[in-house]
C-alpha positions as CSV (number, residue, x, y, z in Angstrom):
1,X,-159.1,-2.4,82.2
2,X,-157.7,-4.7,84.7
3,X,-156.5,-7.3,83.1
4,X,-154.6,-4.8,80.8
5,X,-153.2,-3.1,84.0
6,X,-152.3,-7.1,84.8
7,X,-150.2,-7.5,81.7
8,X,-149.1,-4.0,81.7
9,X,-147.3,-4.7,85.4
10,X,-146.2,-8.4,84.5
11,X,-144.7,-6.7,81.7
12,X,-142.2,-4.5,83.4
13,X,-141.6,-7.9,85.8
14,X,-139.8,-9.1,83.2
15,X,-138.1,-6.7,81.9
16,X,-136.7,-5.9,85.9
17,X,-135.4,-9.6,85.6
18,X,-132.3,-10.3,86.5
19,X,-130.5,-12.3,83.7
20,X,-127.2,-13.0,85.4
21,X,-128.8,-13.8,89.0
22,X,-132.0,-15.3,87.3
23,X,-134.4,-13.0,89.6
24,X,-137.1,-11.4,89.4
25,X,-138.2,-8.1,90.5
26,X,-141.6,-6.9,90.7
27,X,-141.7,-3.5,92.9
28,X,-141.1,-0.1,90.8
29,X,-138.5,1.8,91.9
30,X,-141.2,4.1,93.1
31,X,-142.6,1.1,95.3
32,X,-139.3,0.7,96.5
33,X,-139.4,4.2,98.2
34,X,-143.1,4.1,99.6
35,X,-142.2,0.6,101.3
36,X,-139.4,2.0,102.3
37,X,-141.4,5.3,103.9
38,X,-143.3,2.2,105.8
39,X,-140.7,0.1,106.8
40,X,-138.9,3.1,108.7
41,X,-142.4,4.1,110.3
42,X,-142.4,0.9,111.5
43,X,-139.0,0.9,113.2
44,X,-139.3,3.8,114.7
45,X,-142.8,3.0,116.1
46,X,-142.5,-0.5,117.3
47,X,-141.0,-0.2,119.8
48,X,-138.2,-3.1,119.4
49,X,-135.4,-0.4,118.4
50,X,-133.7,1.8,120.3
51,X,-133.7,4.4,118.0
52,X,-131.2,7.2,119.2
53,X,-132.8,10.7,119.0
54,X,-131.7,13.2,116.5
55,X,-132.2,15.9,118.6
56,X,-130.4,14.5,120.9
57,X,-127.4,13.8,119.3
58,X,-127.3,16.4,116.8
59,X,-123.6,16.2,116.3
60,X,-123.4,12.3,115.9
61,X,-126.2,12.3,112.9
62,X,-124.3,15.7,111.6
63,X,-121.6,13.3,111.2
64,X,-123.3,10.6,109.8
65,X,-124.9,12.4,107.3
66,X,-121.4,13.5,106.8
67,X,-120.9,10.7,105.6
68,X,-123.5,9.5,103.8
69,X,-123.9,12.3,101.4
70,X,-120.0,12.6,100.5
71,X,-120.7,8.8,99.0
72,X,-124.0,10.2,97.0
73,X,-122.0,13.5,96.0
74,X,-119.3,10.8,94.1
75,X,-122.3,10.5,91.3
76,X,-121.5,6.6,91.3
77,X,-125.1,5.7,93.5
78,X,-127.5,4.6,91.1
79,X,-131.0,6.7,92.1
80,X,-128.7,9.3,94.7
81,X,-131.4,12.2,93.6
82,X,-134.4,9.7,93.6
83,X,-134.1,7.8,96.8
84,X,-134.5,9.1,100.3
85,X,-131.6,8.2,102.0
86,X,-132.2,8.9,105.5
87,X,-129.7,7.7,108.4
88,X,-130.6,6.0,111.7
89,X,-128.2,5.2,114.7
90,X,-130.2,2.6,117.2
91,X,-128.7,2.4,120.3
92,X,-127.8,-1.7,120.7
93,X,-124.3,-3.5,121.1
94,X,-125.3,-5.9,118.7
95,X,-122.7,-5.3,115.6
96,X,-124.9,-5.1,113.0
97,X,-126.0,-2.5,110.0
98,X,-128.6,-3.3,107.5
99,X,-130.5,-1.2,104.8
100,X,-134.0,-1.2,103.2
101,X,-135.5,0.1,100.1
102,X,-135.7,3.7,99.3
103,X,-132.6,4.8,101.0
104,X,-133.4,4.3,104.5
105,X,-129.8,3.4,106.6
106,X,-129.4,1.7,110.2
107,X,-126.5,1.6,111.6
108,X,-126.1,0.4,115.6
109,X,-123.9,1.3,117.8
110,X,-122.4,-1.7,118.7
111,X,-121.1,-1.9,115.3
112,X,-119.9,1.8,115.1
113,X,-117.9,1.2,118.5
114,X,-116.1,-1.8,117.4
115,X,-114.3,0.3,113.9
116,X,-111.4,2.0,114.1
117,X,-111.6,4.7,111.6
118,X,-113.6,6.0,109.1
119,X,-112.9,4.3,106.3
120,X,-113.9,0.9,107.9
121,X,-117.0,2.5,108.9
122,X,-117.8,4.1,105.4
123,X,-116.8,0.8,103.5
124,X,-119.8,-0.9,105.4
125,X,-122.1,2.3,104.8
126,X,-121.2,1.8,101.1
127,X,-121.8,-1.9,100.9
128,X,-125.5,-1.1,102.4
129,X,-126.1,1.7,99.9
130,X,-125.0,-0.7,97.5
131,X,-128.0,-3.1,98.5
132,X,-130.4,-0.3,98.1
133,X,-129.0,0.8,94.6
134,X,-129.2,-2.7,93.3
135,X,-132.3,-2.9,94.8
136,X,-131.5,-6.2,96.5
137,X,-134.1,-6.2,98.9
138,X,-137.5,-6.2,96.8
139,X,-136.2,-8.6,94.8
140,X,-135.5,-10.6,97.9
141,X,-139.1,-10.3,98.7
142,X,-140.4,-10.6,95.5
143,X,-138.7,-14.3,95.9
144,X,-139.6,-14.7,99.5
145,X,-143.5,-13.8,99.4
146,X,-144.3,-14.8,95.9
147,X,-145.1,-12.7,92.4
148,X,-149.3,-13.0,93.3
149,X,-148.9,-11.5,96.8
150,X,-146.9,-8.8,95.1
151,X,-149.0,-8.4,92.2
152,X,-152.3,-8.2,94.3
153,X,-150.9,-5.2,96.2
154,X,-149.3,-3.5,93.4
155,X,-152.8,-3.3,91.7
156,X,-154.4,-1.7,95.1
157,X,-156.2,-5.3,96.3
158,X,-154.0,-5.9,99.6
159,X,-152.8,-2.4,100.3
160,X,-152.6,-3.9,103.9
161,X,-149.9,-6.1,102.9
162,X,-147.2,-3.3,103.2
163,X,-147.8,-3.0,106.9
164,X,-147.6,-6.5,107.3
165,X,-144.7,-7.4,105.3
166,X,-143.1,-4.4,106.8
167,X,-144.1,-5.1,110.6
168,X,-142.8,-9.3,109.8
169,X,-139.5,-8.0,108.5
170,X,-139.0,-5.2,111.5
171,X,-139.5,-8.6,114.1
172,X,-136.9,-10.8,111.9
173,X,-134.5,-9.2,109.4
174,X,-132.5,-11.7,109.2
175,X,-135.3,-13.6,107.4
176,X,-134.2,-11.8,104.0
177,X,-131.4,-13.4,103.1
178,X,-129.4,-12.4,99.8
179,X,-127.8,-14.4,97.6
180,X,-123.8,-14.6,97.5
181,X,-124.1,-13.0,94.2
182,X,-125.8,-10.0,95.7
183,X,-123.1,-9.7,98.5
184,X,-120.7,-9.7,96.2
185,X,-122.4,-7.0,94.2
186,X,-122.7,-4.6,97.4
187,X,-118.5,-5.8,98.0
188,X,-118.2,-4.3,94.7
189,X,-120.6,-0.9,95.1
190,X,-118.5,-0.3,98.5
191,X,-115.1,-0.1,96.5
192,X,-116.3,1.9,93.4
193,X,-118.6,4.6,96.1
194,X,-115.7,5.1,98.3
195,X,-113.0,5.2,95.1
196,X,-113.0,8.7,94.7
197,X,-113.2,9.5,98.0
198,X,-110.3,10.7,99.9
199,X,-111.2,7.3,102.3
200,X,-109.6,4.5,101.3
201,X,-111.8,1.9,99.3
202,X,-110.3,-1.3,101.0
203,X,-112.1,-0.4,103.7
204,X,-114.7,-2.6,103.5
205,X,-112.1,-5.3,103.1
206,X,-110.6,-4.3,106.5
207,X,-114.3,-4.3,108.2
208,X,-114.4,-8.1,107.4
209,X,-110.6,-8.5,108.3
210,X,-111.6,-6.9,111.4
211,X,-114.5,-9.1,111.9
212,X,-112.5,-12.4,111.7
213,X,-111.1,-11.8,114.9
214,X,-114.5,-11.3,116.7
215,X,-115.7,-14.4,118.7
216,X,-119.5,-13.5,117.6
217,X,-120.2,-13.5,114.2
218,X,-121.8,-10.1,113.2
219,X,-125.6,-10.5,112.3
220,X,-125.7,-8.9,109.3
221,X,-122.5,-11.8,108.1
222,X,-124.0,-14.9,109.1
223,X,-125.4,-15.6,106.0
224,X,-122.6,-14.1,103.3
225,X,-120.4,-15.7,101.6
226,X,-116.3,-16.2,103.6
227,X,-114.3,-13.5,104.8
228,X,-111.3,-14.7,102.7
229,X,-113.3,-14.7,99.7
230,X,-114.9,-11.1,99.9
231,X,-111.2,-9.6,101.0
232,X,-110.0,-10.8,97.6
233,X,-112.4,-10.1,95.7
234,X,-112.7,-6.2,97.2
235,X,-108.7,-6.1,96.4
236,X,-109.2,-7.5,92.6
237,X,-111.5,-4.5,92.8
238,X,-109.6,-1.8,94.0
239,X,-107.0,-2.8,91.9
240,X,-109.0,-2.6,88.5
241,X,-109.6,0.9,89.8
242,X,-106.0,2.1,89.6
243,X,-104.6,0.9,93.4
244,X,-105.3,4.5,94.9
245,X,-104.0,4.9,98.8
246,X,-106.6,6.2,100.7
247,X,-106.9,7.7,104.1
248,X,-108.3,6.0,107.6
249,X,-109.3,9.3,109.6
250,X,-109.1,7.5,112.9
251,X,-108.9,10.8,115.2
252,X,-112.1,12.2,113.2
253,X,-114.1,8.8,113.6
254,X,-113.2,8.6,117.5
255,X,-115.0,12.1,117.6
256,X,-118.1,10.7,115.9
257,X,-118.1,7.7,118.5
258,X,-117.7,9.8,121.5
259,X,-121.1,11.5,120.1
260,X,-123.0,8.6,120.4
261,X,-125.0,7.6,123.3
């Protein structure tokens, strides 16, 4: 029965393989979401992030949920009704953002404080979602811990593992790197989300404008592919779409940042 189970799970490896980026994914979109469930227990638990309390600051998640769920309501997020996409604000000048399986968004507010306007702001939520829709990340790990570690906790050997893998990626991040090709991907994901929108979908384009004037590179950039070469290629994308003017809501955005901590 196991070994059937083996082939059985190998089986959908392949067919999760990525033909363009040559990758291979072994998680199930439903392992996606319960890793995901860990990895945010982890955050919130270990005490490394500042994790701003809801409660707290009802109004600044209101609006970040706001957010969030105007993108899903566009019907263009692959797995908007499956995922749990669930928003986090940690409390950290750092500029940085990143995303993990399942739907599970951080955004810090060093990175919030530095935007403009909303459409800046949403273009970067977008390109995250994007991440999470392609399921970049357990691919990424699928590469980065190997198909037998994978495999041994998918068939209930190293249930363990999840902690681990969780609690080594909470202490370095930056350790999961994705490819330019997945970047790219996200670039595009942020332009067709925010498309019908009344945001404007270049603003993703404008975050990295934005960012090439910075004198630290944002964490979450240090790794992806130019500035230059993403702004184009957001454009080319925008314009495929039909070249719709969008709006920047900066009065609405300053109210969401004078919410914060």
């Amino acid at each position: 029965m196991k070994r059937i189970v083996f082939l059985v799970v190998v089986a959908a490896a392949i067919v999760s393989c990525d033909k363009e980026n040559k990758t291979v994914n072994i998680f199930s979109v439903q392992d996606d979401i319960d890793f995901g469930r860990e990895f945010d227990q982890q955050i919130r638990s270990s005490g490394e992030f500042n994790v701003v309390n809801e409660k707290q600051h009802q109004e600044a998640y209101r609006i970040l949920n706001q957010y969030k769920d105007k993108l899903l309501a566009t019907g263009k997020v692959k797995y908007a009704d499956k995922f749990e996409w669930k928003v986090c604000i940690i409390d950290d000048a750092t500029v940085n953002a990143f995303a993990v399986p399942g739907g599970y968004l951080y955004f810090y507010t060093g990175l919030i404080k530095v935007l403009d306007n909303e459409a800046e702001f949403v273009g970067v939520m977008a390109h995250e979602m994007g991440h999470v829709a392609c399921r970049h990340s357990t691919k990424q790990l699928t590469k980065a811990y190997g198909v037998d570690i994978m495999l041994s906790m998918l068939l209930g050997k190293n249930q363990n593992q999840w902690v681990q893998i969780a609690s080594e990626l909470t202490s370095g991040l930056a350790s999961l790197k994705f490819s330019r090709d997945d970047e790219y991907e996200a670039d595009r994901c942020a332009v067709e989300y925010t498309y019908p929108t009344d945001w404007d979908a270049r603003g993703v384009a404008d975050f990295f404008s934005r960012m090439e004037s910075q004198t630290t590179v944002p964490v979450f950039l240090s790794t992806h592919p130019s500035d230059e070469q993403r702004i184009k290629k957001v454009n080319e994308e925008w314009e495929k779409l039909g070249k719709k003017q969008g709006e920047y809501f900066v009065e609405s955005y300053n109210k969401f940042k004078a919410a914060l901590p």
